[in-house]
C-alpha positions as CSV (number, residue, x, y, z in Angstrom):
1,X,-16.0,-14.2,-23.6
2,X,-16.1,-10.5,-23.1
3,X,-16.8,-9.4,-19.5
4,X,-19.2,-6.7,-18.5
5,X,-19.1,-5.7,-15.1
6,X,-21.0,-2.8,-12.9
7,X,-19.1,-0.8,-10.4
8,X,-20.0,-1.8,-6.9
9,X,-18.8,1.7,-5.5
10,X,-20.2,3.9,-8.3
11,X,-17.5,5.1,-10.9
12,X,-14.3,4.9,-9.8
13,X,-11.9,8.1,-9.1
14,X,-9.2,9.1,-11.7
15,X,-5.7,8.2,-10.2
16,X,-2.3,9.9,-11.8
17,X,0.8,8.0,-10.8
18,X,4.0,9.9,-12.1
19,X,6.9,7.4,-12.0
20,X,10.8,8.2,-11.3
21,X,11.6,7.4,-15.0
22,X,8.7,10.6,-16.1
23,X,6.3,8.2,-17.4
24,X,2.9,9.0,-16.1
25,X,0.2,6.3,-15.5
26,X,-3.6,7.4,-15.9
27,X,-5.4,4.9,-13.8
28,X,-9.3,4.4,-13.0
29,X,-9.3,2.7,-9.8
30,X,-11.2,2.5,-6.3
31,X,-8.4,3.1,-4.5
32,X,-4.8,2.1,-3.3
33,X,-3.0,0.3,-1.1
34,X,0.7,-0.4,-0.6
35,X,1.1,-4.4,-0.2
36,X,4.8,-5.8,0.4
37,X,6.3,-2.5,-1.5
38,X,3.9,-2.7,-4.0
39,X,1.4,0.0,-4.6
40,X,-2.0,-2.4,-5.2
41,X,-5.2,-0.6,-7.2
42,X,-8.4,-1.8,-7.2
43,X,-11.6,-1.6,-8.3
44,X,-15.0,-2.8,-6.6
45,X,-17.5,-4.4,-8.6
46,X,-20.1,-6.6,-9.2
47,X,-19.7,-9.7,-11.2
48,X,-20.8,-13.4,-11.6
49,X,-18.5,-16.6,-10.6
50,X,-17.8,-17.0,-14.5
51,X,-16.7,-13.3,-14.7
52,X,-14.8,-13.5,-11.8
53,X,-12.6,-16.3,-13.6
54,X,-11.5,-14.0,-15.5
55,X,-10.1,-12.0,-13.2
56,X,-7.8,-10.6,-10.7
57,X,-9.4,-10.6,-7.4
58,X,-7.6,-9.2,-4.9
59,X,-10.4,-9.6,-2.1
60,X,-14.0,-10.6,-1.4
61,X,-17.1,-9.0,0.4
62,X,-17.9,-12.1,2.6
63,X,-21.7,-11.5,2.8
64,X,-22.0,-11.1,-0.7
65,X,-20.2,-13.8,-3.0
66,X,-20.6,-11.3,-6.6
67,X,-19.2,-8.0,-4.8
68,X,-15.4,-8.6,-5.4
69,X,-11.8,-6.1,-5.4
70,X,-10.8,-6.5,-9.0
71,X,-6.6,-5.7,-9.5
72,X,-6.4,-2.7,-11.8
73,X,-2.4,-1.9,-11.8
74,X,0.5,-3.4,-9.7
75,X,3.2,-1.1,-9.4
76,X,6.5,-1.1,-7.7
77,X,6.6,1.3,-4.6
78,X,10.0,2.1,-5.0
79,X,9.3,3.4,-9.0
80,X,7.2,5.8,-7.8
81,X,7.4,9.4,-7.3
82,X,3.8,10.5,-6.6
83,X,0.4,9.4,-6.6
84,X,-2.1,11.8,-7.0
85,X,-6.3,12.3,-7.4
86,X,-7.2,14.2,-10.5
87,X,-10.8,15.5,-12.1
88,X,-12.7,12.9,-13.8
89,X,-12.0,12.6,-17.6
C-alpha cells in the first residue's frame, strides 16, 4: 500500500545534522527533540488509522485522532556535532 499523507504544520523546515564521523544528514522534519540521548525528528501530519499502521508515531493530538507526530530520523545524541536550520531545497 503506498501512503500519502498531508502535512499538518505546512511543509516542514530543512534540518542539516553534521555528525562526528563528517557524514552530513539532510533531513525534512518538523522539528527536534532530544529523548533519553537520542535526538527524535518529527513530522506532523494528517493521516487515516490505516496510514498510521504504517507508521512511526511518536505522539498524538488528543482532540483530533488523524493529526499524528510521525518519526522521521533517530539519531544518537552523542554522534552528533551540530544540528542546524538551512534554506528550503
Amino acid at each position: 500500500m503506498s501512503t500519502v499523507v498531508n502535512f499538518a504544520a505546512g511543509a516542514p523546515s530543512r534540518w542539516v545534522v553534521t555528525l562526528r564521523s563528517g557524514a552530513v544528514i539532510d533531513l525534512a522534519a518538523d522539528g527536534y527533540t532530544d529523548v533519553d540521548g537520542n535526538l527524535i525528528f518529527t513530522i506532523l501530519v494528517d493521516a487515516s488509522l490505516e496510514e498510521q499502521a504504517e507508521m512511526v508515531i511518536t505522539w498524538r493530538v488528543p482532540s483530533n485522532p488523524t493529526t499524528v507526530g510521525v518519526l522521521v530520523a533517530r539519531i544518537p545524541a552523542a554522534d552528533v556535532v551540530g544540528v542546524e536550520t538551512a534554506p528550503s531545497w
